[in-house]
N, C-alpha and C positions, 0 to 999 in steps of 0.2 A: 402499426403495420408489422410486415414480418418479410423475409427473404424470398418466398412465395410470391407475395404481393407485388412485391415492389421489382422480382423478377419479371412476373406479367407484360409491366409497363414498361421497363428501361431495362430487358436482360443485358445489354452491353455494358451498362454503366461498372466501372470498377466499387467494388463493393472492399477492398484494400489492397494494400500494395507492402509489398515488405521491402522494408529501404535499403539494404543493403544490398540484396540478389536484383531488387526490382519485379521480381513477382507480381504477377498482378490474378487478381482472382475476381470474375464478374457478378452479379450478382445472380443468372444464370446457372454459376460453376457452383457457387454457394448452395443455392436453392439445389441443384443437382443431385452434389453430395452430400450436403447434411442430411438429404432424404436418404440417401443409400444408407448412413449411418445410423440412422433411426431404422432404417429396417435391420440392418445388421445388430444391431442392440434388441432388438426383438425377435430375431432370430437363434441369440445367444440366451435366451431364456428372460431378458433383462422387462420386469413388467412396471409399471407407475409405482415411484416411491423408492427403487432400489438406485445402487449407487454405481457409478462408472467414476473412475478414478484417472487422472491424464499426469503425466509426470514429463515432462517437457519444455526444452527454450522455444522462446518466440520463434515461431515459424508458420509454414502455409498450412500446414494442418492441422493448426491450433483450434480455429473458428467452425470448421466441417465437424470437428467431434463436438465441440460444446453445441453447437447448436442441434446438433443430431440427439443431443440429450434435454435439450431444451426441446424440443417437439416432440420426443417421445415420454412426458411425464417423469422426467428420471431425476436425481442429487446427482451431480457432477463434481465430482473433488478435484480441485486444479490444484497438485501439490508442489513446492517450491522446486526449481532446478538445481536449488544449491545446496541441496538436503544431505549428508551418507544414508546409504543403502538401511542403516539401522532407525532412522529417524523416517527415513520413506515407509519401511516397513509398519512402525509405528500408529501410521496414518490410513494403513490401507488395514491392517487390521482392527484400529477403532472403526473407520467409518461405514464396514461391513462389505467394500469396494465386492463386485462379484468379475469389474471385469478393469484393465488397466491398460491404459493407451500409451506408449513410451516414444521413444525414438533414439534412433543409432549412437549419438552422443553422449546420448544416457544410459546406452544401451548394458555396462558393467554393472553400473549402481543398479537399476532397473533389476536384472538379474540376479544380483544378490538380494536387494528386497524381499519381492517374490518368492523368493525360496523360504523367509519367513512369514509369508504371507497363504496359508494353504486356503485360504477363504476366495482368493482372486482364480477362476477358476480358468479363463480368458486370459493369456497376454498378448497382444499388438501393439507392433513395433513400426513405426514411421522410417521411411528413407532405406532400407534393409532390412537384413535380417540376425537373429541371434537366437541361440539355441533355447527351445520352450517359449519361442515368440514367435506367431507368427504373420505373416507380411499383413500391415494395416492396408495398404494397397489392393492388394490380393483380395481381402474380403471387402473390405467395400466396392470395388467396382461389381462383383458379386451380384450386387443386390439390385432390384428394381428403383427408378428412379424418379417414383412420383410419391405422394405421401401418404405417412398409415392414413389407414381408415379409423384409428380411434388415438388420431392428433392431440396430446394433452400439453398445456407448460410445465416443464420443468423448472429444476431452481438448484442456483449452486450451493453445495454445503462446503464454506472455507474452512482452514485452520488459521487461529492465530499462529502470529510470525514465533511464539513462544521465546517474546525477549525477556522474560521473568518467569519463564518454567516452561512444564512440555505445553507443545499448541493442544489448544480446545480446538475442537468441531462446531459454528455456529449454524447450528439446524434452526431454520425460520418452516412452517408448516406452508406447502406446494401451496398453489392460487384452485380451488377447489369449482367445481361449476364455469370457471373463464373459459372464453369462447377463445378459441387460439388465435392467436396475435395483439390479444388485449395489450394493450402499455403498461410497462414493469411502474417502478414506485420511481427511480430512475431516468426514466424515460420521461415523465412527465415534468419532474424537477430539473430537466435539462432542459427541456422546451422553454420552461416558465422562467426559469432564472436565466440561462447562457444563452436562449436562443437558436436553439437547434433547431434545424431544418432538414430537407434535401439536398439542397444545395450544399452543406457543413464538410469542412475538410477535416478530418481529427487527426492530431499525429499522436499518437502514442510510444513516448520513449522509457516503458516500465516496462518491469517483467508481467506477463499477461497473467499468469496464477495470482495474483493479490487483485484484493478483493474492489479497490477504487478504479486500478486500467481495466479489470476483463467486464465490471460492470457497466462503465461508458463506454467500452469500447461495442458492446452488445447493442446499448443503445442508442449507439450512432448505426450503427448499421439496420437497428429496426426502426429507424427514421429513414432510410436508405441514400445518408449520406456513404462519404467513404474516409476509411481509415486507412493512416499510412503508420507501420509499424515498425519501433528500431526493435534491433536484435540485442543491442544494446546501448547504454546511453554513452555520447560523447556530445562534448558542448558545443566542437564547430561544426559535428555535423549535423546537428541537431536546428543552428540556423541556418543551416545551408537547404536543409528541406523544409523549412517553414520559408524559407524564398521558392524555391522549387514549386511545392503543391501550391503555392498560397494559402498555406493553412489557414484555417478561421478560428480553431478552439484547441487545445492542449492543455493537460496534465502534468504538473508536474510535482517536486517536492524540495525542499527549501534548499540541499546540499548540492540542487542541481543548478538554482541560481546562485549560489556561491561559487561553484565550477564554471558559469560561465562569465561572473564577474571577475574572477580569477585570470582572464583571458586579456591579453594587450587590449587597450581601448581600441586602437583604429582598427586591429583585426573584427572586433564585435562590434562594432558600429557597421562595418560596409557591408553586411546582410542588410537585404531592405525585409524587414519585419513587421512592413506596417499592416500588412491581411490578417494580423493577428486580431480578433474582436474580443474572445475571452480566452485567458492563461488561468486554470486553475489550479490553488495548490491547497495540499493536506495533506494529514497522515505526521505532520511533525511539527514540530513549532518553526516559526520565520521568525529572527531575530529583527528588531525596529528597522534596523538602519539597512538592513540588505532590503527588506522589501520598497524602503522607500527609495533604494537605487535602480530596482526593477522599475518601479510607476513612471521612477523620470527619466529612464529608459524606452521601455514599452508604451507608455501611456500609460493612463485609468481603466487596462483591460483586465488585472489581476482582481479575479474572486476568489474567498479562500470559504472553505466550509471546515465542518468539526462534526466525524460522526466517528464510527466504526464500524467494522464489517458486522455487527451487531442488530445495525439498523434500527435502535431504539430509542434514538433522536438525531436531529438534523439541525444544525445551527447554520449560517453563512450570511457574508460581508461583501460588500463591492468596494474597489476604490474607495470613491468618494467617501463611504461611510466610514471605510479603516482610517482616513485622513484626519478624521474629524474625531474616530475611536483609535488611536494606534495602539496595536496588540491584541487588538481586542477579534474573536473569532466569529462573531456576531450573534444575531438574534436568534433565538429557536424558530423555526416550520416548520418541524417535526418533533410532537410532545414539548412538554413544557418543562422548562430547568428549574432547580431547585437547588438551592447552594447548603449542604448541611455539615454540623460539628461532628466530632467523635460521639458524640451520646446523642448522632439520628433528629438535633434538633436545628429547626429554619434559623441562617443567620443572615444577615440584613447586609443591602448592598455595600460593599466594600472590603467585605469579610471573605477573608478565604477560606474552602471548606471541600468536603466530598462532591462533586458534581452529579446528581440526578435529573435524567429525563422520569418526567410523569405525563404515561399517554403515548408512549411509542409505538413504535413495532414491536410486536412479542417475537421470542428467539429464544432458547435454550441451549445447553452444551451437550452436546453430543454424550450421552454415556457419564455423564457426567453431573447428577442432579444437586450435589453436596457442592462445586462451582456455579449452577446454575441457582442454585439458593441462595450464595454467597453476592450474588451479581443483584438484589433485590433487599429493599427495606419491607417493614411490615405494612408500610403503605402501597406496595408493591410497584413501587420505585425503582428504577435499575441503574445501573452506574458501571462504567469503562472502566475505574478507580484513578480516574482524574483528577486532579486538586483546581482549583480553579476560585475568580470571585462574579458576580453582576456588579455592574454599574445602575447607580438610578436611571437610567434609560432602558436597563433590561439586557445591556451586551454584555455576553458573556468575556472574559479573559482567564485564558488556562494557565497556572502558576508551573504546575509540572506532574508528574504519575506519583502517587502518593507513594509505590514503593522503590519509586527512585530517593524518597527524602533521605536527607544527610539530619540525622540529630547530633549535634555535635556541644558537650555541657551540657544540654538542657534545651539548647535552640536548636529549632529546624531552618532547614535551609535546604533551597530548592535547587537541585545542579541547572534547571535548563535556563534561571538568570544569569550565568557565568560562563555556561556555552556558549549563549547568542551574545555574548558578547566580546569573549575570545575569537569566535570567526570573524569577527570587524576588524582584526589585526593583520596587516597586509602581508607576513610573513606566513600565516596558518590556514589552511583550507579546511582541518577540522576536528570539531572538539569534544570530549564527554569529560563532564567530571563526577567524581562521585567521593563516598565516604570509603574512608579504609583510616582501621583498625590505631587506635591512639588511647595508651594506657589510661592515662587522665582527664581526656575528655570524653571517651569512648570509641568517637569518628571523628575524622579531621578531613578538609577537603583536602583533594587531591586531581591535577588535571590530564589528563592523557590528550594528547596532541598530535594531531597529523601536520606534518611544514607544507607549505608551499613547494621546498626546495630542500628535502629531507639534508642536503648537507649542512644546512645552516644549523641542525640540532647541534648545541652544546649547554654546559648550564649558561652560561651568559646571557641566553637565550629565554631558557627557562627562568632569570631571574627577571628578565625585561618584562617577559606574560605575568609575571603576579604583580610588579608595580603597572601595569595594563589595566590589571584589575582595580587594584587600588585606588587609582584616577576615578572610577565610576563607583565605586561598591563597597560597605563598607567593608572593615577589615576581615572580619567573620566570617565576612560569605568569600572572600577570596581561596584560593587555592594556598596551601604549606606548601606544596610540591609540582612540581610538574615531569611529566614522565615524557618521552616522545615514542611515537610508533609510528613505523611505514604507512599501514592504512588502519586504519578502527576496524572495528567488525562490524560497521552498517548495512545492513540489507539493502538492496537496489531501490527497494520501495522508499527509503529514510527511513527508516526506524533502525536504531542504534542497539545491538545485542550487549548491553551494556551488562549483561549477568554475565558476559564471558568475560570481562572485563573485573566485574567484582568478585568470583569466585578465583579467581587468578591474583589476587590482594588478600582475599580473607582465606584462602588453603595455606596462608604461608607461604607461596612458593617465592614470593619475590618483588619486585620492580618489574615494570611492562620491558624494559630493556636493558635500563643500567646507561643508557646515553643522555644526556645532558641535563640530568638531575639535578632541578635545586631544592633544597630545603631552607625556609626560613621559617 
């Protein structure tokens, strides 16, 4: 279906709500505007295949520009809000952006971008105004308000979060000949697995540029459910509006049930939660033992999948089955896995190795055919650079990114064993380990830590987490050290910028703080 459609029949129905203002927008207001923006995008020179670029936090005119470019045949770049001006810049001139949607918040960075950006030749600005922008408001209401007469799909072109160098552009080629409102890839695997409907409540508590919320969040609204939208995440409010909407389906990602396990029991138990049907999570690893306090929490409504905004396979697990597989991220539905050595050859269930889908979706990098080479075997096999093993049953289990490994002597060793398992310690809320620099062995591990209760950093502290470790792990994969820090540099999404982290160890400069360091 599509916004059109489903305006037809139910123009009252809320088509989302922003949760913190309470906004609400009908599907009506939707169908309205995204057609104004599709003609404004057509009237700015903007034809099938070019790119519109949105740099913005969750808000109400998030969904009016993407879908205005989603029905006008365009690439839509949703770039992160947490960007500087020099890395925004970056993105808007790899992706060839001709025009750039902002808003008043963003309104400096935005501004300095652009000014190295001379290829955006359009800037519009949400909520105000700022000099060499002008009012998004202004021109769309502008425009006619029923739809082009040569309606095409569009399709987003993301950037990696670029936690191990600059982001890539993941260009997937537009849906060619579809009739408009055909169902995304998406859309169908949300039906089929989670159950989507009309009726479906989705809350979304991500930032909407990454690539897992603006794609469900798309597809829940061209199922013409409704979406309720945080601006940003918080764990009690976050059950406070799954009582509220009675939500049915949510997204989420592992540091955020950590955050709300983290929460007094009686306080998180007196939300009633039980509308929940499915909780999805991805995008990072769930350590065993948190997931399985969510299950006996929530129920058997946690599904986890394993793909990337790549789209060149699809794995995913329900309940029942992670119970029976623990850790495991499940079976492929999209291309078939393939677990391979350093020298490209198939090794047998049990063995860890490079992760390959074969049979994906096709997608290439942006400007970029020497990474886009690199992402493919000569069987023309593609790979995220996963580490991972199968089980005789075929389920997959991710070990960790292969250029996170610590080789330390001669052995490797995977930091995201010793993370998920540092976060089980009632004192820490969150963890990254990594390699940094050790004459004699080469790398040694080493943990950075966020506290619960940043005053309890001391070494004392630090030396309790490595006998933490010890208890489960052997001594090898334990951390020498433990650093502490206020917050890590995790993206909203979960994904850990763990290169600011290692290039901040291997330049020399230091310790993450110098506060409660131990060494053994």
């Amino acid at each position: 279906m599509y916004p059109g459609a489903i305006a037809a029949t139910t123009p009252d129905k809320p088509a989302y709500v922003m949760a913190s203002s309470g906004e609400t927008v009908t599907y009506a207001e939707l169908d309205r505007r995204s057609n104004q923006v599709a003609h404004l995008f057509r009237r700015l020179g903007l034809q099938r295949g070019d790119v519109v670029a949105v740099f913005m936090e969750n808000n109400a005119r998030y969904f009016e520009v993407l879908w205005g470019a989603q029905r006008s045949g365009l690439y839509y770049t949703a770039i992160s809000s947490r960007l500087t001006a020099g890395e925004v810049a970056y993105i808007l001139n790899d992706s060839g952006a001709r025009v750039l949607v902002s808003s008043r918040s963003k309104a400096d960075v935005a501004t300095e971008a652009v000014a190295a950006a001379p290829g955006v030749h359009t800037r519009l600005l949400c909520g105000g105004t700022a000099p060499g922008f002008d009012s998004y408001e202004n021109a769309r209401d502008a425009e006619p308000t029923g739809p082009l007469p040569d309606e095409s799909e569009g399709q987003d072109m993301l950037y990696s979060s670029g936690t191990t160098g600059r982001p890539k552009g993941v260009k997937v080629p537009l849906r060619e000949a579809v009739p408009i409102g055909t169902a995304s890839g998406v859309s169908v695997l949300a039906a089929a697995l989670y159950g989507l409907t009309a009726d479906s409540v989705y809350l979304s508590p991500a930032p909407l540029y990454h690539a897992a919320p603006l794609r469900f969040t798309m597809a829940w609204l061209r199922a013409g459910a409704t979406v309720v939208v945080m601006e940003s995440f918080d764990p009690v409010e976050f059950l406070r509006l799954v009582e509220r909407y009675h939500v049915t389906h949510t997204q989420l990602v592992p540091t955020m049930f950590v955050r709300m396990l983290k929460l007094d029991d009686t306080l998180r138990r007196s939300f009633d939660v039980s509308s929940l049907q499915v909780a999805v999570h991805a995008a990072a690893p769930c350590p065993i033992p948190v997931k399985e306090q969510m299950i006996e929490w929530w129920g058997p409504v946690l599904h986890e999948y394993y793909a990337g905004t790549e789209g060149n396979g699809f794995t995913a697990i329900s309940s029942d089955e992670w119970l029976t597989h623990r850790g495991s991220v499940g079976r492929a539905l999209v291309g078939t896995v393939h677990i391979l050595d350093d020298d490209g050859q198939l090794l047998p269930p049990g063995e860890p190795g490079t992760v390959y889908f074969e049979g994906g979706g096709v997608f290439e990098y942006h400007n970029d055919p020497e990474k886009t080479a690199e992402s493919r075997n000569e069987r023309g096999w593609s790979t995220l650079g996963d580490v991972g093993y199968v089980d005789e049953d075929g389920y997959l289990y991710l070990t960790d990114r292969k250029a996170y490994m610590i080789i330390s002597g001669g052995v490797n060793i995977y930091p995201q064993e010793v993370e998920n398992l540092l976060v089980t310690h009632p004192k820490v809320m969150d963890a990254a380990v990594l390699g940094v620099p050790n004459e004699e062995m080469g790398e040694e591990v080493k943990a950075v830590v966020q506290l619960v209760d940043p005053e309890e950093a001391d070494p004392g502290l630090a030396r309790e987490l490595i006998e933490y470790c010890r208890t489960s792990l052997a001594s090898y994969k334990c951390p020498r050290s433990v650093d502490f820090e206020a917050e890590l540099p995790r993206h909203p999404t979960g994904k850990l910028y763990k290169r600011l982290l290692h290039d901040r160890y291997w330049s020399g400069v230091g310790s993450a703080s110098g506060t409660g360091t131990a060494d053994r």
